[in-house]
GUDRENTI-284702 format. One record per residue (C-alpha): residue number from 1; residue in one letter; chain; y, x negated, z negated. Coordinates in nm, 4 decimals. Layout:
residues N
+-----+----+----+----------+----------+----------+
|   i | aa | ch |        Y |        X |        Z |
+-----+----+----+----------+----------+----------+
| NUM |  A |  A |        Y |        X |        Z |
...
+-----+----+----+----------+----------+----------+
//
This chain:
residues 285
+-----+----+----+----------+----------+----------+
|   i | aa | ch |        Y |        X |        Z |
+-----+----+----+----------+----------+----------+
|   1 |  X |  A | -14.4534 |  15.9368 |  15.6228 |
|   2 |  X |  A | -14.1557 |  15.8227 |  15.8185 |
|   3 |  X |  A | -13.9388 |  15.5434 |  15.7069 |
|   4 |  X |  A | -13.5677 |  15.4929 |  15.7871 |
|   5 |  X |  A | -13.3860 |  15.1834 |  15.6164 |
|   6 |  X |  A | -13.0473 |  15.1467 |  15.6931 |
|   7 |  X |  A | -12.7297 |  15.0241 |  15.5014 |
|   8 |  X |  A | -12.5108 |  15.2851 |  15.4531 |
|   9 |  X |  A | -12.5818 |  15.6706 |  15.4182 |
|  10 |  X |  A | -12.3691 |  15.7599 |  15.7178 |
|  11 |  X |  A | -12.5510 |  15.5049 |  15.9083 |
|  12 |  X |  A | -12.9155 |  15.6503 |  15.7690 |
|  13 |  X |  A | -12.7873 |  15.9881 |  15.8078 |
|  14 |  X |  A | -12.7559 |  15.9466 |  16.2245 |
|  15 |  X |  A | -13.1018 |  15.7626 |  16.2532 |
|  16 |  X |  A | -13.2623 |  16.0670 |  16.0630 |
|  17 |  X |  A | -13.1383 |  16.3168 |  16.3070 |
|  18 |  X |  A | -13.1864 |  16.0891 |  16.5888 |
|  19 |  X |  A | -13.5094 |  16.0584 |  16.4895 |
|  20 |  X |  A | -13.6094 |  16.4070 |  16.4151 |
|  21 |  X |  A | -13.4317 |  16.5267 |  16.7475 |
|  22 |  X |  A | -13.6949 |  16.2728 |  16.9555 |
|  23 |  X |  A | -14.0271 |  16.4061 |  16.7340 |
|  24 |  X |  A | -13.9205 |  16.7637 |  16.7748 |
|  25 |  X |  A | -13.8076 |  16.8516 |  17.0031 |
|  26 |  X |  A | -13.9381 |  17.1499 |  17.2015 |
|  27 |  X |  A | -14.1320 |  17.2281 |  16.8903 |
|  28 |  X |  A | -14.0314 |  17.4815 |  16.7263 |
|  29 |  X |  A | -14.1569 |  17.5686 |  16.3395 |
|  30 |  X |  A | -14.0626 |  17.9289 |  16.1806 |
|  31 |  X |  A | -13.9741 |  17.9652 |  15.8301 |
|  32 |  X |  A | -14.0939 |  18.2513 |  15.5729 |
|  33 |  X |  A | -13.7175 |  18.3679 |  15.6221 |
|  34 |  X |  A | -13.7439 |  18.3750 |  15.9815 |
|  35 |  X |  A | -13.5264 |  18.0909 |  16.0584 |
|  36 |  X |  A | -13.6377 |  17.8233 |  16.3790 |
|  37 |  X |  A | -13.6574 |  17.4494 |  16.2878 |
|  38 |  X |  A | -13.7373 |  17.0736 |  16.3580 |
|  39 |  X |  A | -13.9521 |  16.9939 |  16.1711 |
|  40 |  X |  A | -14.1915 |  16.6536 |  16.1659 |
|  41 |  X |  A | -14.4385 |  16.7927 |  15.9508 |
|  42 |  X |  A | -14.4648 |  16.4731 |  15.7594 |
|  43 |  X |  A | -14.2372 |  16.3658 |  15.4840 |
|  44 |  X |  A | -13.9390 |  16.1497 |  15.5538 |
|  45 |  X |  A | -13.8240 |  15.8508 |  15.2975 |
|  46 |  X |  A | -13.4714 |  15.7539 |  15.3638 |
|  47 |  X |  A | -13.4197 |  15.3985 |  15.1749 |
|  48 |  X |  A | -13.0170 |  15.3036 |  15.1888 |
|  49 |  X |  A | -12.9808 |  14.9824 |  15.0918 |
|  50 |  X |  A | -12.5542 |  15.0092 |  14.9761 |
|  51 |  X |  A | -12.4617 |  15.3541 |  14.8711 |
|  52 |  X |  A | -12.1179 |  15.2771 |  14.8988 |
|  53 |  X |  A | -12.0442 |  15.0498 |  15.2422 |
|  54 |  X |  A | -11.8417 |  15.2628 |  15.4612 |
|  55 |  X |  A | -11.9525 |  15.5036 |  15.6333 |
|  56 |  X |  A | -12.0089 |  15.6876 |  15.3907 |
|  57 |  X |  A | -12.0415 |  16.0302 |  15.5683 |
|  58 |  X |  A | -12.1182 |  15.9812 |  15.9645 |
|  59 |  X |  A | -11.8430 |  16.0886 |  16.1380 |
|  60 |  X |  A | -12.0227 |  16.3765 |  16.3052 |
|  61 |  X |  A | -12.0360 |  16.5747 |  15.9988 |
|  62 |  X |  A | -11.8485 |  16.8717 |  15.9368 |
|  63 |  X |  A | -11.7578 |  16.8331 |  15.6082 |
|  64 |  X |  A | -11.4938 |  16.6997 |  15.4786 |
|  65 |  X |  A | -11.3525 |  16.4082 |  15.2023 |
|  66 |  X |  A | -11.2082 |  16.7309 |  14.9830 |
|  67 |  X |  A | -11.5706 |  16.8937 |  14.9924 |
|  68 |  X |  A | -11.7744 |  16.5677 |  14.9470 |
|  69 |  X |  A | -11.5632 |  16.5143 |  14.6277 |
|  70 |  X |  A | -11.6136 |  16.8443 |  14.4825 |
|  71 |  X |  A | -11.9823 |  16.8518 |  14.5807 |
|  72 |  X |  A | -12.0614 |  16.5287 |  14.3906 |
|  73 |  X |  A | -11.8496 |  16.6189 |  14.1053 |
|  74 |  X |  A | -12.1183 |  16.9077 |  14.0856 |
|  75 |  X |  A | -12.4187 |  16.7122 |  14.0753 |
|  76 |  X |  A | -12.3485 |  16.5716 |  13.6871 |
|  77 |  X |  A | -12.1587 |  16.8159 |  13.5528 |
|  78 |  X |  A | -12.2263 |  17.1589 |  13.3894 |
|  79 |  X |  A | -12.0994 |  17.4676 |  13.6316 |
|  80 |  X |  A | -12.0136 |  17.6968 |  13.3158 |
|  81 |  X |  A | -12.2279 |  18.0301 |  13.4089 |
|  82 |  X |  A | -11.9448 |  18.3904 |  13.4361 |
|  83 |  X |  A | -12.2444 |  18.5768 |  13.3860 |
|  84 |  X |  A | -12.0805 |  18.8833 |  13.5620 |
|  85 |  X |  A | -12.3014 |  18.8686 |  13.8984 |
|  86 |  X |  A | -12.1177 |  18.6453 |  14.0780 |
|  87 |  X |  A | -12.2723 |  18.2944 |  13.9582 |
|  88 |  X |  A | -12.4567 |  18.0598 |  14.1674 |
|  89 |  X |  A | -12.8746 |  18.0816 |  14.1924 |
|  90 |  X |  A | -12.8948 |  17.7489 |  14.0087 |
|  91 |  X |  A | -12.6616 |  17.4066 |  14.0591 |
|  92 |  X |  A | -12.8011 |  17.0655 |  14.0199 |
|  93 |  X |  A | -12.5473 |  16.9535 |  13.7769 |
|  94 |  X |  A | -12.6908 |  17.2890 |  13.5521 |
|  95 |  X |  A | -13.0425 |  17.1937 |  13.5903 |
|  96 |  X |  A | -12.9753 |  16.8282 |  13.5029 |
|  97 |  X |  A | -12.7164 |  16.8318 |  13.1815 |
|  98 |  X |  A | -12.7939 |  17.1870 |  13.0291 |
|  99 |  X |  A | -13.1623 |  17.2492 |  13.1218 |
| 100 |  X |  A | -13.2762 |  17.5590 |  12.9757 |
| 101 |  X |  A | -13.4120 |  17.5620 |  12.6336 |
| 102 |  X |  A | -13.6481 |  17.8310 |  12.5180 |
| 103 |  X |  A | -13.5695 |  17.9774 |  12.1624 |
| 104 |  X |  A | -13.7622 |  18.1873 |  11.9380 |
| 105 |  X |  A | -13.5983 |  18.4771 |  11.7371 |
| 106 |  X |  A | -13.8460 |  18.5608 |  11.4390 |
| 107 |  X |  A | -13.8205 |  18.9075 |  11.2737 |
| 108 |  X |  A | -14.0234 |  18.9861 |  11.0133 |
| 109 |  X |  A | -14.1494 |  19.3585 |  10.8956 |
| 110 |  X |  A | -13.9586 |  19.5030 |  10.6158 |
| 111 |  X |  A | -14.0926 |  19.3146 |  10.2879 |
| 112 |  X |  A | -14.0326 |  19.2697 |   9.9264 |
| 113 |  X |  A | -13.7736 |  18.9997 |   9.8248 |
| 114 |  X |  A | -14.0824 |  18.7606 |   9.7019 |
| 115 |  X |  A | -14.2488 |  18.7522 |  10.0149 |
| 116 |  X |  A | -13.9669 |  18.6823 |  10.2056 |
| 117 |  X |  A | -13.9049 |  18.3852 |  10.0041 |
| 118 |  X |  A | -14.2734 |  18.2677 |  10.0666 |
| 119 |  X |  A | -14.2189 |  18.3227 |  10.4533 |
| 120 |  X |  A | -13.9701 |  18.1351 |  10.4859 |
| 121 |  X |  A | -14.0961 |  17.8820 |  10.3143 |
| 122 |  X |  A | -14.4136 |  17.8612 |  10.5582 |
| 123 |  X |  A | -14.2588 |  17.9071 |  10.8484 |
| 124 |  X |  A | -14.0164 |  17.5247 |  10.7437 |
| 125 |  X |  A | -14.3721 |  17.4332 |  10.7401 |
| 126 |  X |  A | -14.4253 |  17.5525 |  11.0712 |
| 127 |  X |  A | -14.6903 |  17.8607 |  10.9887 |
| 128 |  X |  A | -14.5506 |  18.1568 |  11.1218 |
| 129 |  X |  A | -14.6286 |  18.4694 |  10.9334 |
| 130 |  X |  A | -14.8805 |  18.7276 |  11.1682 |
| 131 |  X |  A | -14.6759 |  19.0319 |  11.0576 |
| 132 |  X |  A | -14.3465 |  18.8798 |  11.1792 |
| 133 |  X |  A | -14.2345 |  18.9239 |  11.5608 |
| 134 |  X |  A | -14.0561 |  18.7544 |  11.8060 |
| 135 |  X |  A | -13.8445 |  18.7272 |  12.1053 |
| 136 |  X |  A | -13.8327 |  18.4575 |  12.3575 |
| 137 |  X |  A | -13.4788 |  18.3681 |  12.5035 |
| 138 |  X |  A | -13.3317 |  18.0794 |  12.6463 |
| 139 |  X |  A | -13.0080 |  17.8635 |  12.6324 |
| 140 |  X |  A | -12.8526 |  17.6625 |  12.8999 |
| 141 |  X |  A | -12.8406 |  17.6629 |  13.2970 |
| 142 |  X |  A | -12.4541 |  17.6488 |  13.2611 |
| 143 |  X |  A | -12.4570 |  17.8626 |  12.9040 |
| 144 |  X |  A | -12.4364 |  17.5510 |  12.7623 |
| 145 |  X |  A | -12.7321 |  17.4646 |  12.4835 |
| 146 |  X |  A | -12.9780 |  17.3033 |  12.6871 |
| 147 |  X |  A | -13.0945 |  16.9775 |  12.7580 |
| 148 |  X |  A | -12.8665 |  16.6748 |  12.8406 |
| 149 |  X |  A | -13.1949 |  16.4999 |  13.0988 |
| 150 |  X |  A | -12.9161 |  16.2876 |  13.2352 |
| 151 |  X |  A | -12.8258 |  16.1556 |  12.8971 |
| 152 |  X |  A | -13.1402 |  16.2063 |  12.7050 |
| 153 |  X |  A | -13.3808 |  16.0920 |  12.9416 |
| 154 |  X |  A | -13.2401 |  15.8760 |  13.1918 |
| 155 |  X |  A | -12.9426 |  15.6858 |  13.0291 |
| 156 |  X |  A | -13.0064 |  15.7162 |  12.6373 |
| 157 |  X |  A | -13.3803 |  15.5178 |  12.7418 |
| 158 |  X |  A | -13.2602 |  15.2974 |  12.9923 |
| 159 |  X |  A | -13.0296 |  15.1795 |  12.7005 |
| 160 |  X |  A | -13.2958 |  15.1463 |  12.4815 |
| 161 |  X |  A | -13.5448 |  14.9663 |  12.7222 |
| 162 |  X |  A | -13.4211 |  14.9000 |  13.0896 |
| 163 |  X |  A | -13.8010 |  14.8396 |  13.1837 |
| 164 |  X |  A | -13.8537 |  15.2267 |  13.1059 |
| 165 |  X |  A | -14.0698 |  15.3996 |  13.3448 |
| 166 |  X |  A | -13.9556 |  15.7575 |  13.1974 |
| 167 |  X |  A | -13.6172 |  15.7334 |  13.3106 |
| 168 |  X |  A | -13.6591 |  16.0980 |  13.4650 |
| 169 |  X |  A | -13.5108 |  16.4520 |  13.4906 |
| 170 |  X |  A | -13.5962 |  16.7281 |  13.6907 |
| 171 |  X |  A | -13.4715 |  17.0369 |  13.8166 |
| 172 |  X |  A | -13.7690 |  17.2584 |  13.8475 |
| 173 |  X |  A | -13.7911 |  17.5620 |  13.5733 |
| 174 |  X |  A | -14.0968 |  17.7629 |  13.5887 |
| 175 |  X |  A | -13.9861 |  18.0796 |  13.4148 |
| 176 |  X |  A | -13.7239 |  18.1707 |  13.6858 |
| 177 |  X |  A | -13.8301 |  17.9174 |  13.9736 |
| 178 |  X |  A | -14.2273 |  18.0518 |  14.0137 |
| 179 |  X |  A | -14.1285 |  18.3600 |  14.2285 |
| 180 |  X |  A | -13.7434 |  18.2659 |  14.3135 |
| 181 |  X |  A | -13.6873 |  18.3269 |  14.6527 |
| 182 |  X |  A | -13.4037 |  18.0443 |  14.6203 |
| 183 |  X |  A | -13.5409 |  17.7238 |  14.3942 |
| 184 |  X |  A | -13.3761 |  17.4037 |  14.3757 |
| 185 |  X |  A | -13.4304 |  17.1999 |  14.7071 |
| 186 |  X |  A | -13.3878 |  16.8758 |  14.4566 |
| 187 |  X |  A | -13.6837 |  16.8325 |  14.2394 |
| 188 |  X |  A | -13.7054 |  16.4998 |  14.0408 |
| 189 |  X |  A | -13.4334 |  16.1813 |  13.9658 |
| 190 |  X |  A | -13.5449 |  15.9199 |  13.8584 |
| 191 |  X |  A | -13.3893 |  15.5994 |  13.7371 |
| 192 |  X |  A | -13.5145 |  15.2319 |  13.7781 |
| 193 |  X |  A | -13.3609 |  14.8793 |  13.6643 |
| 194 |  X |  A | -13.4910 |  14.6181 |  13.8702 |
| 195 |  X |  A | -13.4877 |  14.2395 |  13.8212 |
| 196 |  X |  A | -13.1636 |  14.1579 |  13.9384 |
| 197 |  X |  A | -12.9745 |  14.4338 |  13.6759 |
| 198 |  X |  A | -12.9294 |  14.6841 |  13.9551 |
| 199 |  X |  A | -12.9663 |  15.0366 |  13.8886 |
| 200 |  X |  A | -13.1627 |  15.1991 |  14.1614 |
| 201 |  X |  A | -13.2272 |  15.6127 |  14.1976 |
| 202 |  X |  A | -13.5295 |  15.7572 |  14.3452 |
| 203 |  X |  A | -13.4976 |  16.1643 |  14.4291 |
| 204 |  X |  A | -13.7486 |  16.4182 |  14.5584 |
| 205 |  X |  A | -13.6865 |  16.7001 |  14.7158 |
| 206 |  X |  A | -13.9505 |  17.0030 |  14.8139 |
| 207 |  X |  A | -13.7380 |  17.1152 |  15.1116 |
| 208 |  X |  A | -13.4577 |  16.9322 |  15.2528 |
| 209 |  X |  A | -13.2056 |  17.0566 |  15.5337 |
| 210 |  X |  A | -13.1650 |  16.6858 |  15.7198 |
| 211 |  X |  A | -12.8994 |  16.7807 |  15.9659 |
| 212 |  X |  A | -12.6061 |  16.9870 |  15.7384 |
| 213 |  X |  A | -12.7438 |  16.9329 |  15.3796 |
| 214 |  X |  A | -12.8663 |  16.5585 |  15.3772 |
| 215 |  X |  A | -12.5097 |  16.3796 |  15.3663 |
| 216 |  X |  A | -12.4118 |  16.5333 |  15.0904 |
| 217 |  X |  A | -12.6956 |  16.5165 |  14.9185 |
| 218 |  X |  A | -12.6885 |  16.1704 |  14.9419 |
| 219 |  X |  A | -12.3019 |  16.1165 |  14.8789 |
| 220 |  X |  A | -12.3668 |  16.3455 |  14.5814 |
| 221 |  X |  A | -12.6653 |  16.1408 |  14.4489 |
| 222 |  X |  A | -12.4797 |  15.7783 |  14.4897 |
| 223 |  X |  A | -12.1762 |  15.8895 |  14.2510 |
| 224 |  X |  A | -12.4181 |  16.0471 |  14.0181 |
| 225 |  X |  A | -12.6093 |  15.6512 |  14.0167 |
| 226 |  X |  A | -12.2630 |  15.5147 |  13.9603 |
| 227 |  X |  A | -12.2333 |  15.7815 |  13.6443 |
| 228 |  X |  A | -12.5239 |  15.6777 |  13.4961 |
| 229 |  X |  A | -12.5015 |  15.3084 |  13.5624 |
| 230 |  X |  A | -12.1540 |  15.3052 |  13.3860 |
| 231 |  X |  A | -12.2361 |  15.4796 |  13.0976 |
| 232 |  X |  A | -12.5286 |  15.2601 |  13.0478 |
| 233 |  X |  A | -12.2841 |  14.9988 |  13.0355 |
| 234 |  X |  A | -12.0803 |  15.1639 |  12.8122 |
| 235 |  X |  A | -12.3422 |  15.1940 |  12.5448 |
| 236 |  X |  A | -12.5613 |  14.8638 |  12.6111 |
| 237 |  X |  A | -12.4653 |  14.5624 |  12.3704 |
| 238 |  X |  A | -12.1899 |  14.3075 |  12.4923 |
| 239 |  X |  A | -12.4394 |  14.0233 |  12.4997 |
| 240 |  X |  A | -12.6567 |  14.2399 |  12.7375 |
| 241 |  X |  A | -12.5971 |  14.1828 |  13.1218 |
| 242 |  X |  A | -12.4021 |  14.4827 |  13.3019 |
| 243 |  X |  A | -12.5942 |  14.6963 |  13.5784 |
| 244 |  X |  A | -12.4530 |  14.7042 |  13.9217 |
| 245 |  X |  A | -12.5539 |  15.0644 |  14.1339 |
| 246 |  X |  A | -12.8235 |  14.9346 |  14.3571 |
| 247 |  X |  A | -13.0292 |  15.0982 |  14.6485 |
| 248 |  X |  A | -13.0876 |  15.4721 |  14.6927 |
| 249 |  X |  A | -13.3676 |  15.5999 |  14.8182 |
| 250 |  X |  A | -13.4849 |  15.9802 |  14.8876 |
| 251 |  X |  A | -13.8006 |  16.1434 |  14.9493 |
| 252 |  X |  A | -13.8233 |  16.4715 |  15.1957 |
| 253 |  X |  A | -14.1314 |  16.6462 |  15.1831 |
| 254 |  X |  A | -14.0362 |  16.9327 |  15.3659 |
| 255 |  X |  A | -13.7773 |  16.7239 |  15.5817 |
| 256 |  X |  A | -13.6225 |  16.9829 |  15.8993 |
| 257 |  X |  A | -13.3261 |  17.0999 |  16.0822 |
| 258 |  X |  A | -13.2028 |  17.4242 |  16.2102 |
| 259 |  X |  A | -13.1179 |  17.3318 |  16.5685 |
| 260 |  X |  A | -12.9605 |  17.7143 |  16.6078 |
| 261 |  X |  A | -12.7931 |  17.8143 |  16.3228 |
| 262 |  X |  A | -12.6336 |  17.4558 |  16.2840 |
| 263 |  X |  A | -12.6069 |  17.3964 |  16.6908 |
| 264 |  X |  A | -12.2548 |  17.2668 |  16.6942 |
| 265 |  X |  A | -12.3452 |  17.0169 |  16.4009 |
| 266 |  X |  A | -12.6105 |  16.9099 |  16.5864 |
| 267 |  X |  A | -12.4404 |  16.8311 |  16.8919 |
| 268 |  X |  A | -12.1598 |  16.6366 |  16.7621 |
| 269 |  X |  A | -12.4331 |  16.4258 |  16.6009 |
| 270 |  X |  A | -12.6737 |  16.4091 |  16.9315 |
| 271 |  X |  A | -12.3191 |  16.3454 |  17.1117 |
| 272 |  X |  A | -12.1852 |  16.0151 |  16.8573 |
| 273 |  X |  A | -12.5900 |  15.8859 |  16.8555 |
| 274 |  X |  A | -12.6075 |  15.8795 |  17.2169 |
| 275 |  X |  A | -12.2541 |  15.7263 |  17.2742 |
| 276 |  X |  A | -12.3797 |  15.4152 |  17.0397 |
| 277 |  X |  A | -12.6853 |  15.3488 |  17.2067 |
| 278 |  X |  A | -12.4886 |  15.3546 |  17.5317 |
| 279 |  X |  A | -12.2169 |  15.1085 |  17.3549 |
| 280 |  X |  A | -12.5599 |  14.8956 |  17.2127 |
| 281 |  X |  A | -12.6775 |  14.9266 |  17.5873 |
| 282 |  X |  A | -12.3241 |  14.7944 |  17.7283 |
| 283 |  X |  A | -12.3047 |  14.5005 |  17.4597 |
| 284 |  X |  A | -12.6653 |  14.3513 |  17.5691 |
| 285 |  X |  A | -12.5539 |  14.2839 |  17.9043 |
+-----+----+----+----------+----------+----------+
//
């Protein structure tokens, strides 16, 4: 695994590229959509120590303050679904406050009025009927209905017990994800109370795009710690000690870069990393 520690995301951001650039290059992987990458071949854990000391977002990135914001805003809130063709493959903030919910429509064959009555009765009881039938449909994934993991399971049992280990939501839904050709990239947040009342995140991700999708991942990620750490606060007893948003750390199993499709990203940040080290260089003299 390769480690990168560094204060700020913009700062970890430009030692991750850096640091791919130098392993990779000159070898070249080829995806299963036929795209040429960097990639390590070994996961990559990016620990930033204070989410949010400036910079933020390295300067060589090509997205903005106006996209940042909306992106983040994205990641913990529900992305009502049009249903007309046009709605996104998935969004984080859908798989994370309205994760789908399966429910079970029971029919049962024509019957007299009696053993209806007894049915219905069994099936309170949990015993459903062998002549009845059913169909399987679920609620959620921006149709609202589903499950709240960001309130449920992360802040509603940090509240309860701030030594919780089950602080934990994921993204991952087997019923559509199995043979999607696009499944979340983000797998698992999880959240952890340390010692000193600081709220720290942990997030996994199967795949993770290091050069034009890390950055905002991150920025994304660090507002949705500061979301959950407040509203812990807002529902933990006055005598209790607040939480402060600590580190943030991600895990990359599948950590890469497309060095063509994202060339001009890439050079801006192989352009600001080199004129550093020759400002580091020009300070040690």
């Amino acid at each position: 695994m390769i480690l990168i520690r560094k204060r700020s995301i913009g700062q970890a951001h430009e030692e991750v590229i850096r640091e791919i650039a130098k392993r990779c290059e000159g070898n070249v992987r080829v995806t299963e959509d036929g795209e040429y990458t960097w990639d390590p071949e070994e996961p990559i854990c990016i620990h930033v120590e204070e989410p949010f000391s400036e910079p933020m977002r390295s300067g060589a990135s090509l997205f903005g303050e106006k996209f940042s914001e909306q992106y983040q805003a994205s990641l913990y809130t529900i992305t009502p679904r049009r249903n007309d063709g046009t709605d996104a493959v998935y969004t984080y903030g859908n798989r994370l406050r309205d994760y789908p919910r399966a429910l079970v429509k029971i029919s049962e064959n024509s019957s007299g009025k009696k053993k209806g009555i007894l049915q219905g009765l069994f099936r309170k009881m949990g015993y459903v009927p062998a002549d009845s039938c059913g169909a399987l449909n679920f609620s959620g994934d921006g149709n609202y209905g589903g499950y709240d993991q960001i309130q449920e399971s992360i802040i509603n049992r940090l509240v309860a017990n701030q030594e919780s280990r089950r602080a934990i939501a994921i993204t991952w839904f087997p019923e559509k994800d199995i043979s999607a050709d696009e499944p979340p990239c983000l797998q698992i947040v999880q959240g952890v109370v340390d010692k000193n009342h600081k709220l720290n995140l942990i997030c996994l991700f199967r795949s993770n795009d290091m050069l034009s999708a890390w950055g905002q991942n991150a920025y994304g990620l660090a507002h949705l710690q500061k979301y959950i750490c407040e509203q812990i606060n807002q529902k933990r007893k006055k005598e209790e000690v607040e939480l402060s948003s600590g580190w943030l750390e991600t895990i990359s199993i599948s950590a890469h870069m497309y060095f063509h499709r994202d060339q001009l990203e890439l050079n801006l940040f192989l352009e600001k990393i080199k004129t550093g080290e020759l400002f580091s260089s020009f300070q040690k003299r």
